[in-house]
VEXFITOR-154305 format. One record per residue: residue in one letter; y, z negated, x of N, C-alpha, C in turn. Coordinates in steps of 0.001 Angstrom, whole numbers, plus 524288, in hexadecimal, padded with zeros to 5 digits. Layout:
REM residues N
+------+-------+-------+-------+-------+-------+-------+-------+-------+-------+
! rest !    nv !    nw !    nu !   cav !   caw !   cau !    cv !    cw !    cu !
+------+-------+-------+-------+-------+-------+-------+-------+-------+-------+
!    A !     Y !     Z !     X !     Y !     Z !     X !     Y !     Z !     X !
...
+------+-------+-------+-------+-------+-------+-------+-------+-------+-------+
***
This chain:
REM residues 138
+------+-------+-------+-------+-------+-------+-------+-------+-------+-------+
! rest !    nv !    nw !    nu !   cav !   caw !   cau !    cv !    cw !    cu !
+------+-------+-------+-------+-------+-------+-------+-------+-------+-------+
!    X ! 8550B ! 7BA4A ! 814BA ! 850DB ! 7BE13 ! 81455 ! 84FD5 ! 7BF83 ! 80EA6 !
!    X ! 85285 ! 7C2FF ! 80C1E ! 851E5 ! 7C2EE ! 80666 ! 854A6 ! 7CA8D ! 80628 !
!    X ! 8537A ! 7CB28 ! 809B2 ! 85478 ! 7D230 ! 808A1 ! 850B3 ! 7D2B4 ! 80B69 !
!    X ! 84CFF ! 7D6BA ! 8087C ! 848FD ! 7DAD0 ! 80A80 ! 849D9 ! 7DEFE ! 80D7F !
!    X ! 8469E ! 7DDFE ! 81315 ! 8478E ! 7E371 ! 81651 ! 84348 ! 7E772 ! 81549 !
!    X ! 83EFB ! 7E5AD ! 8137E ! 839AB ! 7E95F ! 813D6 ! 83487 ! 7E778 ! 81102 !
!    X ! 832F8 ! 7E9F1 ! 80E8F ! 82D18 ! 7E7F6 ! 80AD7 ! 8294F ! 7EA48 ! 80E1C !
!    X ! 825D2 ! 7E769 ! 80F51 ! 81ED2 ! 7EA99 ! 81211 ! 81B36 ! 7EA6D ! 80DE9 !
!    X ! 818EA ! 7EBE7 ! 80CA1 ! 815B0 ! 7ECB8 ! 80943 ! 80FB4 ! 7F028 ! 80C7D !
!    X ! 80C52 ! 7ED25 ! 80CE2 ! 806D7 ! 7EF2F ! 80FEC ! 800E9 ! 7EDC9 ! 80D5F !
!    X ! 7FEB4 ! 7F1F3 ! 80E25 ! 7F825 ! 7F058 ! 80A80 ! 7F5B2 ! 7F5D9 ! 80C56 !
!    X ! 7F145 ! 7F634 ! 80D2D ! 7EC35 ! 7F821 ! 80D19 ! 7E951 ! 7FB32 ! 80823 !
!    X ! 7EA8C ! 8020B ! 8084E ! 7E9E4 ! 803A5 ! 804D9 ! 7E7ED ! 80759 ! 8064F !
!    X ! 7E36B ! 80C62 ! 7FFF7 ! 7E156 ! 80FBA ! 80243 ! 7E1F4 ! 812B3 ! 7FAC0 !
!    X ! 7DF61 ! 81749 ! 7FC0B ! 7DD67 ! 819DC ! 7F492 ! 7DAEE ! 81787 ! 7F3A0 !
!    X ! 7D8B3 ! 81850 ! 7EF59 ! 7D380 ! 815CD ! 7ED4C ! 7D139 ! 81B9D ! 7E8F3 !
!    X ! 7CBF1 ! 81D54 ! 7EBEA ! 7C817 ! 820C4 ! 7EB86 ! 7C1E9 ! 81D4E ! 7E7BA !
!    X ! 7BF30 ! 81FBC ! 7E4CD ! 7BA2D ! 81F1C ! 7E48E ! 7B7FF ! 81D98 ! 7E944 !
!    X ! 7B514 ! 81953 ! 7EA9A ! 7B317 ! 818B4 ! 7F024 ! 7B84F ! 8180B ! 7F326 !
!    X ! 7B7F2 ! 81CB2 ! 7F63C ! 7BB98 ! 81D32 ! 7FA87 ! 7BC9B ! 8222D ! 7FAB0 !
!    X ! 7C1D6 ! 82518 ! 7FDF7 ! 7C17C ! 82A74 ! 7FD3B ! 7C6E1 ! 82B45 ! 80374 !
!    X ! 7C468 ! 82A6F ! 80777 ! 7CA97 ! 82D74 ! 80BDC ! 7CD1D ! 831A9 ! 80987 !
!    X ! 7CB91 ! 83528 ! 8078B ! 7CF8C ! 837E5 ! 80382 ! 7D1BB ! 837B5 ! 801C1 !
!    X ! 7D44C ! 832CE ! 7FE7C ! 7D5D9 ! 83109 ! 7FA78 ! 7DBCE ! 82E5E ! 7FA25 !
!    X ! 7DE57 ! 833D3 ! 7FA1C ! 7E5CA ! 83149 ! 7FA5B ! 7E768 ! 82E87 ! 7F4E6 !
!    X ! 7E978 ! 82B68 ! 7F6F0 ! 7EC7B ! 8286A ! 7F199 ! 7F327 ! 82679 ! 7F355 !
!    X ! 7F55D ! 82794 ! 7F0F0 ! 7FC1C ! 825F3 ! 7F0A3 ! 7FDB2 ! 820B9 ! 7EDD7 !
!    X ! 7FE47 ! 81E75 ! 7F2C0 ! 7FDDC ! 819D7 ! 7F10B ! 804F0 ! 81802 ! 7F093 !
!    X ! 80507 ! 814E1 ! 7ECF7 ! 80C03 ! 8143D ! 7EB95 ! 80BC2 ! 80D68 ! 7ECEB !
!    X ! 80FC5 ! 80D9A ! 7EEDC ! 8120D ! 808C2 ! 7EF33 ! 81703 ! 806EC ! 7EB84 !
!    X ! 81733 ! 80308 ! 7E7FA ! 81C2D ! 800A2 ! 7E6BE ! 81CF2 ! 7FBC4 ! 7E8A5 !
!    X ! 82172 ! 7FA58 ! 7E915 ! 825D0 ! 7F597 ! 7E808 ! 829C4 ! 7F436 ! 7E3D1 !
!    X ! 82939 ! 7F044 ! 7E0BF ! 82AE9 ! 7F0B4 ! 7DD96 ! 82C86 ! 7F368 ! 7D9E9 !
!    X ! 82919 ! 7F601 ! 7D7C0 ! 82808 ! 7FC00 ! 7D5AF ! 82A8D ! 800B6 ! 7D748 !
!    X ! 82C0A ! 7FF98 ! 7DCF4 ! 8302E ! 802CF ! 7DE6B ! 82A9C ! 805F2 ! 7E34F !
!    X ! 82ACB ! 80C34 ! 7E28C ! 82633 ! 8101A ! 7E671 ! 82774 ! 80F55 ! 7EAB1 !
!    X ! 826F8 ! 80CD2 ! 7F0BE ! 82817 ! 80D5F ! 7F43F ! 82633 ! 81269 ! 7F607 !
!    X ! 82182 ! 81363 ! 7F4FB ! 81E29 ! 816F0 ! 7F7FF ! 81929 ! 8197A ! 7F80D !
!    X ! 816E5 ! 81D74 ! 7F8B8 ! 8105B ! 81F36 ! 7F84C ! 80E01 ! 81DC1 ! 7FE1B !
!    X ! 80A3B ! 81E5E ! 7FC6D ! 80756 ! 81F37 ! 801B2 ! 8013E ! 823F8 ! 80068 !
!    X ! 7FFAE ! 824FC ! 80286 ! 7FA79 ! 82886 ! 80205 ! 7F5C7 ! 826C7 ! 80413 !
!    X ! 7F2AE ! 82343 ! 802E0 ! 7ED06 ! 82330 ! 804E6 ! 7EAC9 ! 827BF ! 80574 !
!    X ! 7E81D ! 827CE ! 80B50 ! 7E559 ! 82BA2 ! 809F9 ! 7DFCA ! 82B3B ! 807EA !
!    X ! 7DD18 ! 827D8 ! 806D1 ! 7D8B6 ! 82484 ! 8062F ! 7D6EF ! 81F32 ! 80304 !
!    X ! 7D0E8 ! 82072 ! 80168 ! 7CF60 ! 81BE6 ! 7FFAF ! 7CAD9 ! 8195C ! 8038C !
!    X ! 7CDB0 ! 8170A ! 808DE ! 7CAAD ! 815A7 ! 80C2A ! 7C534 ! 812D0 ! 80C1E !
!    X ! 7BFA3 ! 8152A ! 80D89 ! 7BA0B ! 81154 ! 80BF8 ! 7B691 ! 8151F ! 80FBA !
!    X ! 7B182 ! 81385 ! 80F77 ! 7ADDE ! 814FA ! 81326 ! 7AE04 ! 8124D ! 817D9 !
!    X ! 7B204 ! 81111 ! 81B09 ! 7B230 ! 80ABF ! 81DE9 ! 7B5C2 ! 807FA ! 81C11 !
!    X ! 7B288 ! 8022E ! 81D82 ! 7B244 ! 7FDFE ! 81D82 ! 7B93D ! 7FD4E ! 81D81 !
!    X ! 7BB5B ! 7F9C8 ! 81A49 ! 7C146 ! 7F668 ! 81C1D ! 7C1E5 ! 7F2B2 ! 81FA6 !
!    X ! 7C3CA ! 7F298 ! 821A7 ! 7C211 ! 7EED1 ! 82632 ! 7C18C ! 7E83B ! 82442 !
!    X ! 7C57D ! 7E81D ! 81F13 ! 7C5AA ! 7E38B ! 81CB5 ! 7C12E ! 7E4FC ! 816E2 !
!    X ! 7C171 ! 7E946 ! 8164C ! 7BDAC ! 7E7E3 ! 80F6E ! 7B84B ! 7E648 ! 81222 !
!    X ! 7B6A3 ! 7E38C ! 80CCC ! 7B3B9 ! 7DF97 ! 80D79 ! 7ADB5 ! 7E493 ! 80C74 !
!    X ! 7A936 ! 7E1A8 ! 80D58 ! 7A578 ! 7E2B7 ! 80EE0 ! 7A381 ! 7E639 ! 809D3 !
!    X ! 7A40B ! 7E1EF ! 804F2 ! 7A0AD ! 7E381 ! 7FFE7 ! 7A3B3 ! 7E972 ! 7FDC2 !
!    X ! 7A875 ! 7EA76 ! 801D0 ! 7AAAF ! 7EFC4 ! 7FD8F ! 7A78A ! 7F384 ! 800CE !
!    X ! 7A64A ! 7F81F ! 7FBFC ! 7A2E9 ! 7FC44 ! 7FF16 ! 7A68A ! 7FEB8 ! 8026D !
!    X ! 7A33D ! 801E9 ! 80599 ! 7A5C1 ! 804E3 ! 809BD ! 7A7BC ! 80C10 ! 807E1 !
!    X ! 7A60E ! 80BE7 ! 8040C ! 7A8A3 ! 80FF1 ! 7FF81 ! 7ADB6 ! 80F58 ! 7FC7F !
!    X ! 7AF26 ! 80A99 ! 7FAE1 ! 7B4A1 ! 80791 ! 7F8CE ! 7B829 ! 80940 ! 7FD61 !
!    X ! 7BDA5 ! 8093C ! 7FA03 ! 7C234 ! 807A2 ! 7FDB7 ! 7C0B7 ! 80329 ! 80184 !
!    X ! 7C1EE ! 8040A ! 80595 ! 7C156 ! 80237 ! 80B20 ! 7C684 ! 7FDCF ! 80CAC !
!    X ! 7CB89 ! 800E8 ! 80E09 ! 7D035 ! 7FFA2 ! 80EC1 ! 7D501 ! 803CB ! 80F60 !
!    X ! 7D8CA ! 802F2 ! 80FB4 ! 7DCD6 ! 806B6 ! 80F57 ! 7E0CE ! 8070B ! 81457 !
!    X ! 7E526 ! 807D9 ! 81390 ! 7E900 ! 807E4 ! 818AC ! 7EC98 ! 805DE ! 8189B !
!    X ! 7EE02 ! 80350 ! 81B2D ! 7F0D8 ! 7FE27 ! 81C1F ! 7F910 ! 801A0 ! 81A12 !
!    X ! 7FADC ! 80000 ! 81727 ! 7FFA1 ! 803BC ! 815C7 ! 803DF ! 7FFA4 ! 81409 !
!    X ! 80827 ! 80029 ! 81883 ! 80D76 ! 7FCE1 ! 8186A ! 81326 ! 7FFA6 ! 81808 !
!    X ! 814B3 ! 7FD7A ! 8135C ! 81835 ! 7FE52 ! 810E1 ! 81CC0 ! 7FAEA ! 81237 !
!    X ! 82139 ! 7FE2B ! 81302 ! 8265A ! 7FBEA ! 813AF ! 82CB2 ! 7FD6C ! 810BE !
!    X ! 82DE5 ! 7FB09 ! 80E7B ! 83299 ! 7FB4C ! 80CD3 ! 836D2 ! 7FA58 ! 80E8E !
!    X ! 83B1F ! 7FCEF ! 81195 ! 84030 ! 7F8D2 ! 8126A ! 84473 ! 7FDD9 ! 810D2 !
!    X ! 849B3 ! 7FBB7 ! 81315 ! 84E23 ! 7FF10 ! 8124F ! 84E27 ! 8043F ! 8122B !
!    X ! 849C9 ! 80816 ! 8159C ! 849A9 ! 80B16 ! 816C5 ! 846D1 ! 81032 ! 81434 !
!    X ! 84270 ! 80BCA ! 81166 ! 83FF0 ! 80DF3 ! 80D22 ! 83874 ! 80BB9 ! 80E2E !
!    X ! 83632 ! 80EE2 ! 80C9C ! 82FEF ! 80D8B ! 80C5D ! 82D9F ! 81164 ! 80F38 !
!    X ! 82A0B ! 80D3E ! 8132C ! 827CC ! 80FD8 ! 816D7 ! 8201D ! 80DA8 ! 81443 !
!    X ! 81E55 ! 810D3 ! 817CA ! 81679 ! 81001 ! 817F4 ! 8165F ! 8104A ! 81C52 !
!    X ! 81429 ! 80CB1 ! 82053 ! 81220 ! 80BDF ! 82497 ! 815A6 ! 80EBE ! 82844 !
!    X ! 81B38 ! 80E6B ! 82826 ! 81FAE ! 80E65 ! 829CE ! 82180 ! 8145C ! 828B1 !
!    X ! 82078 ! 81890 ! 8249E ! 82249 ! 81BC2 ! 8250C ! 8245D ! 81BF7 ! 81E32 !
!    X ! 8299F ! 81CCB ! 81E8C ! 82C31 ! 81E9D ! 8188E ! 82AB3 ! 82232 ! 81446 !
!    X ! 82A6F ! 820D2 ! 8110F ! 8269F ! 821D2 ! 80D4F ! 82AC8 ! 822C0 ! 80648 !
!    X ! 82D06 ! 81E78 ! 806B6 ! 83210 ! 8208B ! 80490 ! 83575 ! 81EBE ! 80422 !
!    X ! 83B31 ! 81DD2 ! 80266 ! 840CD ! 81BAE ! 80208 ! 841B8 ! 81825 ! 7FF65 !
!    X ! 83E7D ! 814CB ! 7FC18 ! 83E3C ! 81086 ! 7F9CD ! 83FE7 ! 80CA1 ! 7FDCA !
!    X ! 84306 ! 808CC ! 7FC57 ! 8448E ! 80500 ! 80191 ! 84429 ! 80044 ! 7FDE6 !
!    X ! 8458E ! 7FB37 ! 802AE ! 84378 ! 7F4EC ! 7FFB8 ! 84619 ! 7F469 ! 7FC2C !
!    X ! 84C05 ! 7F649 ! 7FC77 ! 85061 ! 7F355 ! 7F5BC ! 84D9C ! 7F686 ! 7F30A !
!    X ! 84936 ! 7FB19 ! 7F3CA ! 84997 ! 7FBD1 ! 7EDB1 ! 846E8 ! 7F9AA ! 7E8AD !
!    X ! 842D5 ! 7F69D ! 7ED02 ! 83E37 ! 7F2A1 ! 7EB16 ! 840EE ! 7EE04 ! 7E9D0 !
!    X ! 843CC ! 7EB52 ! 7E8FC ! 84723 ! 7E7C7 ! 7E802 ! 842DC ! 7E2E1 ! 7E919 !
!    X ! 84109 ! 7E230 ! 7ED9A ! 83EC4 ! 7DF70 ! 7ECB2 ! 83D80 ! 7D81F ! 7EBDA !
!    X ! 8438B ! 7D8A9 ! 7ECAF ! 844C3 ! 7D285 ! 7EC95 ! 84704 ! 7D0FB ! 7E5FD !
!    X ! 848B4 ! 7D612 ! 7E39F ! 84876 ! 7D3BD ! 7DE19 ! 84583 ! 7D151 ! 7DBBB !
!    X ! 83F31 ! 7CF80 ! 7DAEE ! 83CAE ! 7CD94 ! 7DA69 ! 8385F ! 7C8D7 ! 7DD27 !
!    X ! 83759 ! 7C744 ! 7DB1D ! 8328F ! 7C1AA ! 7DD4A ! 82CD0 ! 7C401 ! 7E118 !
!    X ! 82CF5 ! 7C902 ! 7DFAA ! 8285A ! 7CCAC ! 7E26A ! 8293E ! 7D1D4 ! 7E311 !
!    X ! 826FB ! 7D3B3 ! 7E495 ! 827E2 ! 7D92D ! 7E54B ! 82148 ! 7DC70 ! 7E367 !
!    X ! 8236B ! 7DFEB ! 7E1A6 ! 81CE3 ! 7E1A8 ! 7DECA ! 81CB7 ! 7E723 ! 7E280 !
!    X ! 81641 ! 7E8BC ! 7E2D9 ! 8150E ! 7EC00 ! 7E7E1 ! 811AE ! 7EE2F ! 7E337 !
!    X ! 811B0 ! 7F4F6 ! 7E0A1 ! 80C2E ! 7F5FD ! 7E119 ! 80AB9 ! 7FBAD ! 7E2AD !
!    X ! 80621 ! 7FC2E ! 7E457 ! 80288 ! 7FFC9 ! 7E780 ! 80193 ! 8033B ! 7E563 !
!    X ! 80006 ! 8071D ! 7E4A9 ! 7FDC6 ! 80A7A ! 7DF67 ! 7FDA0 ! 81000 ! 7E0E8 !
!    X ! 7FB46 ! 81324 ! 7DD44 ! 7F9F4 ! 81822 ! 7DEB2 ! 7FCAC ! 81B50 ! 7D871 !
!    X ! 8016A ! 81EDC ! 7D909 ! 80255 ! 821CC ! 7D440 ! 7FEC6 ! 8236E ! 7D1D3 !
!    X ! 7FEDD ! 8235A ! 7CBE0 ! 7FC62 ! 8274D ! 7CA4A ! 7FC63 ! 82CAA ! 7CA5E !
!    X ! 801C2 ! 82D74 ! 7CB4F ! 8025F ! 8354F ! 7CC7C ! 803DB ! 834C9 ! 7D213 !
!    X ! 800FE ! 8329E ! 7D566 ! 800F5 ! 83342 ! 7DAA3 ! 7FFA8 ! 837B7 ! 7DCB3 !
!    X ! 80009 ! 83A4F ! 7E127 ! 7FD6C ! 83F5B ! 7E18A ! 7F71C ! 83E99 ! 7E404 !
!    X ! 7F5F0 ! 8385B ! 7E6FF ! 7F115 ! 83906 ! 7E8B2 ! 7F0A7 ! 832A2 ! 7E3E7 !
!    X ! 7EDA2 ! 831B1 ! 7E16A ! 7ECC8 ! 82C99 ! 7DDE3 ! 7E640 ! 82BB3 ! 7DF08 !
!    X ! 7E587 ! 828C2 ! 7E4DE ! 7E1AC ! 82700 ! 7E6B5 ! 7E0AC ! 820A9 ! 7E6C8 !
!    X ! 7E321 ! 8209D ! 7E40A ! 7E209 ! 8197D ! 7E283 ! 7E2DE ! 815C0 ! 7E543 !
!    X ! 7E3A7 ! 811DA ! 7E75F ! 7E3C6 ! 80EBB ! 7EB3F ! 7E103 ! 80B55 ! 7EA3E !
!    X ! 7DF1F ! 80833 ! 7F06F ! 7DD7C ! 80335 ! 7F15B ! 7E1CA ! 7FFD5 ! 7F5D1 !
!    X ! 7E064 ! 7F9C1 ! 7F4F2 ! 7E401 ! 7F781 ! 7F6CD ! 7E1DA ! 7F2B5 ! 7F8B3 !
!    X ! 7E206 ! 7F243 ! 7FF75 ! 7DD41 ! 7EEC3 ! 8003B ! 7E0CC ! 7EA45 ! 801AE !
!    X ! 7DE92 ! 7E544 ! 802EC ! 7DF8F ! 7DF2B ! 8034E ! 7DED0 ! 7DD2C ! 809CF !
!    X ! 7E02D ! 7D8DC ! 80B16 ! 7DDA7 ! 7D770 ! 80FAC ! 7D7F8 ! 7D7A0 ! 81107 !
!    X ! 7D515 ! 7D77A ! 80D6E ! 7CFB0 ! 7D6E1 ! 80D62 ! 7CCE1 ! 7DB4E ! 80C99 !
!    X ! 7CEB9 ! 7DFD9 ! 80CEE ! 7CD36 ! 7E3CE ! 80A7C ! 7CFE9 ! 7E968 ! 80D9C !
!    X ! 7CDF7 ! 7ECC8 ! 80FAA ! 7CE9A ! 7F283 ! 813F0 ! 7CFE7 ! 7EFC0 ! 8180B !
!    X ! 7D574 ! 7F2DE ! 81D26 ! 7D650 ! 7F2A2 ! 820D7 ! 7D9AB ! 7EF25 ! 823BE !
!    X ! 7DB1F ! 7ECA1 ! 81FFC ! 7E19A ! 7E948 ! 81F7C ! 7E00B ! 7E401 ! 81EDD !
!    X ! 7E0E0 ! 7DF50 ! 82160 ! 7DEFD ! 7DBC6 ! 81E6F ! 7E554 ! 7D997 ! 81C18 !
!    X ! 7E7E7 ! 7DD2B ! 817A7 ! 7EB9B ! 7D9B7 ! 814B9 ! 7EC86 ! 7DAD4 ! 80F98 !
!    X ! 7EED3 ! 7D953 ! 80E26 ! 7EF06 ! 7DA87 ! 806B7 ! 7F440 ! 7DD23 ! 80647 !
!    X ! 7F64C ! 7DD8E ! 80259 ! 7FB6B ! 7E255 ! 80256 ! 8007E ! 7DE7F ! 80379 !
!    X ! 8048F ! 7DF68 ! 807FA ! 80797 ! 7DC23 ! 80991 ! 80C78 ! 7DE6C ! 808C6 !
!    X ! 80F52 ! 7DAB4 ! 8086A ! 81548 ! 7DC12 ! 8061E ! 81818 ! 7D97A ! 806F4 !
!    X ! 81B5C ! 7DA8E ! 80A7C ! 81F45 ! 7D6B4 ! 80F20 ! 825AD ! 7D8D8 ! 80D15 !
!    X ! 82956 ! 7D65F ! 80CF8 ! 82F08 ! 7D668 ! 80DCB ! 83142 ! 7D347 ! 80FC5 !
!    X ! 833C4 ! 7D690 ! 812AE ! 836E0 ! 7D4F5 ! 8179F ! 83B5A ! 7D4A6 ! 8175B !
!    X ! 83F0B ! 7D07E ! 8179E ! 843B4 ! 7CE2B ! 81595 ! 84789 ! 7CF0B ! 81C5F !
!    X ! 84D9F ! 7CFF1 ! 819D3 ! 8519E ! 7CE2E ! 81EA7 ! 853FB ! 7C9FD ! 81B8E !
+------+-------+-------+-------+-------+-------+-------+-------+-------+-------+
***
């Protein structure tokens, strides 16, 4: 078991607005190993209800929680919640050259929507999990 068939990569995300704002698109980028798998588009900085997990003391004006968004990598290329997104595939992440593999989240600066993000935890919006990152070996 030491060849990679597929990376998951999953977490709970939304924009991040003043307060809150459903209006509020943000392009959100994903890397792997500094390598772009992919955007995605929030459409929102979800608040005004309750998260089912945030805790009591956050106002009901704050980010709330976001939408649950799973990422996949294999031979074929990179999918979001099973639909292709772009042609990046697992060799290109090399991801067994190293002791870890580095993941980060982020919003361009010359994005066309640059709505900021939030990024919630088990304890915190709709999800009770923190950002997960699975590879799956043959």
């Amino acid at each position: 078991q030491t060849t990679p068939e597929s990376l998951h990569l999953s977490f709970e995300a939304c924009s991040e607005a003043a307060s809150h704002h459903y209006n509020w698109p943000s392009d959100i980028t994903v890397w792997i190993n500094d390598i772009e798998i992919g955007m995605w588009t929030s459409p929102a900085d979800f608040g005004g209800e309750r998260g089912l997990l945030t805790p009591k003391w956050v106002g009901i004006d704050s980010s709330q929680y976001g939408l649950l968004k799973t990422w996949r990598v294999d031979n074929m290329g990179t999918f979001l919640d099973g639909v292709k997104v772009s042609d990046v595939t697992l060799s290109e992440l090399s991801v067994t050259d190293k002791s870890y593999v580095s993941v980060r989240i982020g919003v361009k600066p010359d994005a066309h929507h640059v709505g900021g993000i939030n990024i919630f935890g088990k304890k915190y919006g709709n999800h009770a999990q923190d950002i997960v990152l699975i590879i799956h070996y043959i």
